[in-house]
N, C-alpha and C positions, 0 to 999 in steps of 0.2 A: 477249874469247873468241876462242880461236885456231878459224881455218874454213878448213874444205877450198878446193881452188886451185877444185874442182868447181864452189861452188857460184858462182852469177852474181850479181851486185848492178845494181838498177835507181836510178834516179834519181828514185823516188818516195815522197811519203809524209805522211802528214797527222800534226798533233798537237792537241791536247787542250789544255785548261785543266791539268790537272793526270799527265799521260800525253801520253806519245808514240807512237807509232807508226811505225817504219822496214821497210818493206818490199823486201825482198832488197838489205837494207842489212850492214854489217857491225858487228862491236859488239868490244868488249875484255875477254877475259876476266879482267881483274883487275878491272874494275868491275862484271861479271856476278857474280861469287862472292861480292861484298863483302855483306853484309845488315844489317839494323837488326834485332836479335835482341829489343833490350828492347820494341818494342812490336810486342803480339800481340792477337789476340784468338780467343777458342776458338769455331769452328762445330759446331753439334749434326750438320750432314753434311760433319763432316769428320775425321780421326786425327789431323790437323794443327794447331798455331795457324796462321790468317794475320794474315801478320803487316803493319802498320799504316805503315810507316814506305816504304823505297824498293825497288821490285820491278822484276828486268830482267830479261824471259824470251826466249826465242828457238825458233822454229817453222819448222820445215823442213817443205815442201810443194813437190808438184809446183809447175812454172811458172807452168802454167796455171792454176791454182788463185789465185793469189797475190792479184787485185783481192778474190778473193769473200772470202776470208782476212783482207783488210784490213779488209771492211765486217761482219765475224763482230769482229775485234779492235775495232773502233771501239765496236759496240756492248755489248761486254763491259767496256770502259772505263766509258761512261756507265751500265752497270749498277752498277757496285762504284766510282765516283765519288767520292773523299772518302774510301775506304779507305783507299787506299795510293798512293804514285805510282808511275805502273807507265810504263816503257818496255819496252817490248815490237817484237821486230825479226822479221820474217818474210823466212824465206832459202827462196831456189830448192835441191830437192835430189829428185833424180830417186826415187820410190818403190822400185825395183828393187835402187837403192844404199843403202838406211838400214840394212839392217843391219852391212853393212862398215863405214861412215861411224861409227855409230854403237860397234860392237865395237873396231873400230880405237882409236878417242879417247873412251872412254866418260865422261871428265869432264871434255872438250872439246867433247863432243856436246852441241845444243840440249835443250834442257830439256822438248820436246813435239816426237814426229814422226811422220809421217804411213806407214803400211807397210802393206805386202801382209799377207793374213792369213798366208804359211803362211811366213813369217819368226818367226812369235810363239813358237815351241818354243825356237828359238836365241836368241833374244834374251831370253828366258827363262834361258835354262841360261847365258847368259853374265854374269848380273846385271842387266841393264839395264832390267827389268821389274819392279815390285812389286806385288801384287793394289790394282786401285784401290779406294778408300774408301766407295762407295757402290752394292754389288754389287747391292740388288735394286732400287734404283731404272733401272739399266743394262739390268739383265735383264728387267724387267717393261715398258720402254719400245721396244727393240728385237726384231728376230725373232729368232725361236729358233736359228733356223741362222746368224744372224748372232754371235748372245751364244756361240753354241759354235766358232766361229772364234775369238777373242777371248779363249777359257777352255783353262785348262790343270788337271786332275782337277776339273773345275765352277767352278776359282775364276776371276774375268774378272780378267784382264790390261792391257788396251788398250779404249777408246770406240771403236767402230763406226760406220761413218758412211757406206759404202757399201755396198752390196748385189749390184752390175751387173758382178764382174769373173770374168764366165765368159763360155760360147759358146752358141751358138745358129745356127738356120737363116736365112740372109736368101736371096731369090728373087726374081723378077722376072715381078712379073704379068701380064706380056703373054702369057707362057708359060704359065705353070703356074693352074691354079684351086688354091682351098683343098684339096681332097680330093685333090691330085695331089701335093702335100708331103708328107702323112703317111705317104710310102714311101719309101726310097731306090733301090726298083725303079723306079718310076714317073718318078722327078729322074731317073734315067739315061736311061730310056727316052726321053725327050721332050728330054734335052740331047743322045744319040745321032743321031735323028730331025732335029733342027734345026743339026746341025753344031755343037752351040756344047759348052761343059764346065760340071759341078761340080767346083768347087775344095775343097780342106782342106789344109792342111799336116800330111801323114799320120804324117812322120819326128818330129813334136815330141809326147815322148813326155805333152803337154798336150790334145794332140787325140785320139791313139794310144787313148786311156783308151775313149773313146765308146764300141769295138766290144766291149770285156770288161767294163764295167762292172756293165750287167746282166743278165750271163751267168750269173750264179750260181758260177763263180768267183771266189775270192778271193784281194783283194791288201790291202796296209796297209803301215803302219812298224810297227816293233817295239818296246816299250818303251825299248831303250835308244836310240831317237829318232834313230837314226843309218843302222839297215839295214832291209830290206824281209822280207816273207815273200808269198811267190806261190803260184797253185796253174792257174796259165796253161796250165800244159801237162798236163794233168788227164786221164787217160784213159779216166775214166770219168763217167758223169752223162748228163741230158740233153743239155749242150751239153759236149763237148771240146775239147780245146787244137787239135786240127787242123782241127774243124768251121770252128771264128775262121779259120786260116790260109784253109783254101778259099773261105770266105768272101771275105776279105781281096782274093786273088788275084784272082777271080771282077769285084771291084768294080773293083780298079787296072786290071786288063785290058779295063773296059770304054771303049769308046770314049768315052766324054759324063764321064770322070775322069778329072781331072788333081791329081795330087800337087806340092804347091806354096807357096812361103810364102807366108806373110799379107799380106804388102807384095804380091806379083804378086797376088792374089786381087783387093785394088781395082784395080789397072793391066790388070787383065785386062776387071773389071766398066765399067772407064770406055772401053775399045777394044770392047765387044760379044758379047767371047769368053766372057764368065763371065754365066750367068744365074740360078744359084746357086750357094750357098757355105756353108762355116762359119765363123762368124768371132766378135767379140765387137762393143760399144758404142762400140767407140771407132773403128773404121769406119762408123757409120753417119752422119754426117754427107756423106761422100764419095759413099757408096752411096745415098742418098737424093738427090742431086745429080745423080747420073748415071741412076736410075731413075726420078726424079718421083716422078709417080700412082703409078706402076705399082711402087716400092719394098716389096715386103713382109720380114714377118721372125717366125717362129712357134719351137717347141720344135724338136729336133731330129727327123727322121723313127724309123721302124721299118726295118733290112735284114733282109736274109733270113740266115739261119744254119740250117744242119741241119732243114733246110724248116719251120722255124719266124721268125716276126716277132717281133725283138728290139727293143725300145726302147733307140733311141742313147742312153748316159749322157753324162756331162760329168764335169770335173773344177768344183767353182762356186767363188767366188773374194769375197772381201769384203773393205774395207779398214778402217782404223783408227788412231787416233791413242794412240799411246804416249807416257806420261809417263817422262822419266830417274829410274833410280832414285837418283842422286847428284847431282839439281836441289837448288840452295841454297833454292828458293822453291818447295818441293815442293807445298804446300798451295793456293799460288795455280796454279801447274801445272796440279795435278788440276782447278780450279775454271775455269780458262780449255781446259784439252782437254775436259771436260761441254758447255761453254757453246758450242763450237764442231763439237760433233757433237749438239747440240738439236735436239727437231723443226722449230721453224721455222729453225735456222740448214742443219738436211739440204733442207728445202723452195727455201731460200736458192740451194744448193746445186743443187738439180737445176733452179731456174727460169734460173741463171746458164750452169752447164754442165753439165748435162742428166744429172748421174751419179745412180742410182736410191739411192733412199734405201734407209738400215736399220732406220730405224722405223719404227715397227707402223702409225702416224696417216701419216706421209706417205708410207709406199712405198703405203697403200693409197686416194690420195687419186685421183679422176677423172684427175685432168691428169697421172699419173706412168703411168696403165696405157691414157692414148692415146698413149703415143711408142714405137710399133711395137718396137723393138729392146728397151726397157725390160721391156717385157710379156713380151715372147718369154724373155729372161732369167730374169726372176722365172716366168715358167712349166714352163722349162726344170729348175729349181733344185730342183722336187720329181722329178727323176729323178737328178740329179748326188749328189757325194761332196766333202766337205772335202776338198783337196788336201794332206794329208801322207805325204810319200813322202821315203826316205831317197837321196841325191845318185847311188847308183849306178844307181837305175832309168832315168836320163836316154840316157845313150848305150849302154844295152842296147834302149831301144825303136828310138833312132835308127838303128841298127846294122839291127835287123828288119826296120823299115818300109821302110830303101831296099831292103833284099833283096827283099822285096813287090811292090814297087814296080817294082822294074827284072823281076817277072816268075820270080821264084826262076832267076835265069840257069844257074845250075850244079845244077836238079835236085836238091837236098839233098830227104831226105825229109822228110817238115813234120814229121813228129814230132822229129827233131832238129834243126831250125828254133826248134819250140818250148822245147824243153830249154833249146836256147843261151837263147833268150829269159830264159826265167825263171831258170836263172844266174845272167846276168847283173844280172837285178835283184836278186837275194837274196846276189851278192859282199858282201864283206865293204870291200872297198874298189872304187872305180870302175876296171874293163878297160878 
């Protein structure tokens, strides 16, 4: 199998009696495409025969991922033992790059891989998706807003297997009590007061979302899955396009706010300067380091807008394993991407590294909703929105946010602030 220069290979890997196992090994794709056609056997949950003979599949996975990967293949092995002989190779490949990786070389790509939810429309439209084979057992096992990440017009796409890839508030108890988060008047107040900041990276227009989301205007893609439709700069209603900007301003100008990426938020939190912030799960191991006891992490607060209390939204974020739709070993594919987004292989999962499950049984298990960030997440999730937005709304918010940000330096008036804004999201190509 031909492999990107990307991915890394380890020098580790167990084998089986009758299966191997290579982990971010590399493999040859003249002997991955090769298959034993004549022995099959038909499963009642499957569209496939699997087939009985020699099986070589390949799973692209974060790095980090790769031990838990292993111990999910091993026991997938010994589950279907005697079926077939299966070598089976797991490659390092960053989540962010599978759909290039994948579009690029769609029948050089691994046969099962791991992606962000809001990749699933294009790698749909591109081929590389086929509805998996066993829809209501997917649907009836996982949450609903996970199965609907996942689905394109209700039909699932890709197994689900995380739940955790959005943001949330983390704070720092010394400061703030519970009843002192549920504002973002309050986090300033007390971060103004103490010399210290709230952090957010305000320009990425992934955080951007919080202050319009549930404003009661509307934003979305469009059917043809490529451009947006806005209604940002709204001049009528109870909340308007310019209420948001004042607001906005109002916030950046305050002393106890600082605009700032996600990498300076923990550099910030581990020097003293940051006592809260927005962020996602995948800081909190840092941030629970540098805060101890005192590490908290709840839903996002309420700001003020047109002297009303808005609830911060989110954008929410899941992940998933997609089967190729031009795997020679399509049927065992489907049966080893199920088997490795299972409840006990998600449980696996979150005991090894901590990522919140998508299923029903174990995201709602004791030990998944005491890991402060987890919870915060999954509580956050019923105010947030599936992330699908068309490429140009990216550096239309970036463009806004530093203008915000730096204080609207040139006095433009917000209503044509807003304009430009929503524009630029609803271009037809990115400005």
């Amino acid at each position: 199998m031909k492999k990107k220069n990307a991915k890394k290979s380890l020098l580790f890997g167990l084998s089986l009696a009758l299966a191997s196992v290579s982990i971010f090994g590399c493999g040859n794709s003249d002997s991955k495409k090769s298959t034993d056609s004549s022995k099959k056997e038909t499963q009642k949950d499957n569209t496939e025969a699997l087939e009985s003979g020699d099986v070589e599949l390949t799973v692209w996975a974060e790095g980090a991922n790769g031990q838990t990967i292993a111990k999910m293949v091993e026991s997938f092995q010994n589950e279907y033992k005697g079926q077939a002989n299966f070598t089976i190779t797991v490659e390092e490949s960053a989540d962010a790059d599978t759909r290039n990786n994948v579009l690029g070389d769609i029948h050089n790509s691994a046969d099962i891989f791991s992606m962000p939810d809001d990749q699933l429309y294009s790698m749909i439209a591109g081929g590389a998706l086929m509805p998996i084979p066993n829809q209501e057992e997917i649907r009836n096992a996982n949450l609903e807003e996970a199965v609907a990440a996942a689905s394109y017009n209700d039909t699932i796409y890709a197994y689900p297997y995380s739940a955790d890839n959005g943001y949330f508030l983390y704070y720092d108890k010394k400061y703030f009590s519970e009843s002192d988060v549920e504002t973002l008047d309050q986090i300033l107040s007390i971060c103004k007061s103490k010399k210290k900041k709230f952090s957010m990276e305000l320009n990425s227009g992934w955080y951007l979302y919080t202050f319009f989301g549930n404003t009661g205007l509307d934003f979305g893609i469009n059917e043809d899955g490529v451009t947006n439709y806005c209604s940002w700069n709204a001049t009528e209603g109870d909340i308007k396009g310019v209420d948001i900007a004042k607001s906005l301003l109002d916030i950046t100008g305050n002393p106890g706010f600082i605009a700032q990426p996600d990498g300076n938020f923990v550099e910030g939190v581990k020097k003293g300067k940051i006592i809260a912030g927005i962020s996602g799960v995948w800081n909190a191991p840092e941030i629970q380091k540098a805060w101890g006891e005192d590490y908290g992490a709840c839903k996002l607060p309420t700001y003020t807008c047109n002297g009303k209390q808005i609830q911060m939204a989110s954008f929410t974020g899941y992940k998933m394993f997609g089967v190729n739709a031009y795997s020679e070993h399509a049927a065992w594919a489907h049966k080893l991407a199920e088997w490795i987004t299972n409840e006990e292989n998600q449980k696996l999962r979150f005991e090894e590294i901590n990522q919140g499950p998508s299923n029903k049984n174990a995201a709602a298990s004791d030990a998944v909703m005491q890991v402060p960030a987890i919870a915060a997440v999954i509580e956050q999730s019923q105010y947030g929105t599936l992330q699908r937005v068309g490429n140009s709304y990216w550096t239309a918010c970036t463009n806004f946010a530093d203008t915000i940000a730096a204080g609207n330096p040139d006095n433009l008036p917000l209503q044509d602030l807003m304009d430009t804004l929503t524009a630029g999201i609803t271009a037809s190509v990115v400005q």
